[in-house]
N, C-alpha and C positions, 0 to 999 in steps of 0.2 A: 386633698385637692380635688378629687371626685365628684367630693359632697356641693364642694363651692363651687365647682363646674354645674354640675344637677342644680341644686338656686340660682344660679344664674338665668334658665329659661323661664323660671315662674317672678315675675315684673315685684307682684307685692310681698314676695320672701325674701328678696333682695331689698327692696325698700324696707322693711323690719330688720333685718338682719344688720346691716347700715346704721337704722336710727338705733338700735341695743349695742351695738359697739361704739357710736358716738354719746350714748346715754344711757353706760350699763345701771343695773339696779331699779329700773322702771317696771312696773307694775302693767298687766295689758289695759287695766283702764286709762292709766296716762299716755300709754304708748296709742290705743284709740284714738284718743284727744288732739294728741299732738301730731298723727298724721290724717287726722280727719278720715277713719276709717269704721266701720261698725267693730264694735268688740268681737263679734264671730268669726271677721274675716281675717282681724290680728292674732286672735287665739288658734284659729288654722295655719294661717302662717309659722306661727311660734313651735306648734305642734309639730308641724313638720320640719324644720330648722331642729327640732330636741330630737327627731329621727334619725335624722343625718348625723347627729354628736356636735352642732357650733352654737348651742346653744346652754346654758345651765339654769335651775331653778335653786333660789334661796328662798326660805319661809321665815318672814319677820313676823316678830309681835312686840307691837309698842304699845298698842291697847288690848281691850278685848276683840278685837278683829285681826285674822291673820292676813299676811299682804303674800304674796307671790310673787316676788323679784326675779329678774329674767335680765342675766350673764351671759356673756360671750365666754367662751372657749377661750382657755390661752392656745396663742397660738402653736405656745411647745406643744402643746398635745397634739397636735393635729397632724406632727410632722412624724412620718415613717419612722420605725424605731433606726434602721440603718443610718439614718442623715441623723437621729440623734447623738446616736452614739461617735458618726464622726466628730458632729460640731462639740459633743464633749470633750472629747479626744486634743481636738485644735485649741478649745479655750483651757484645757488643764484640768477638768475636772475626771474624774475617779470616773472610769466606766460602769458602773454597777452604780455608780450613785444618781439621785432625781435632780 
């Protein structure tokens, strides 16, 4: 919660951050495009969002060019192991288990 507090005061990490959780699996060129941003400034944004841990990288190949896909975090990971391990607890699941 920290991390999403800290995004919070920089405007265009919060707007990335936003667009890749309502449109995970975009690539920073598309994610550019589609908030009319320079690719430099979306790739700093991304960069620092993969600092903080709310953000993940998958490497597709469907041709000979590789794409860089850019995931949200689930939000189970984000949460304290303590709250995990309660909200396991309450839903029935094995403590020790994911």
């Amino acid at each position: 919660m920290v991390a999403y507090k800290k995004m919070k005061k920089n405007n265009t990490e919060h707007i990335v951050y936003c667009t890749i959780c309502s449109n995970p699996g975009m690539n920073t060129y598309e994610l550019s495009k589609k908030l009319n941003m320079t690719g430099g400034r979306v790739r700093h944004a991304i960069s620092k969002l993969k600092e903080d841990g709310l953000v993940k990288f998958k490497i597709e190949r469907r041709t000979a060019r590789l794409k860089k896909l850019v995931y949200p975090i689930e939000v189970w990971r984000l949460l304290p192991r303590k709250i995990k391990y309660q909200m396991k607890k309450l839903l029935g699941y094995k403590a020790n288990g994911s």
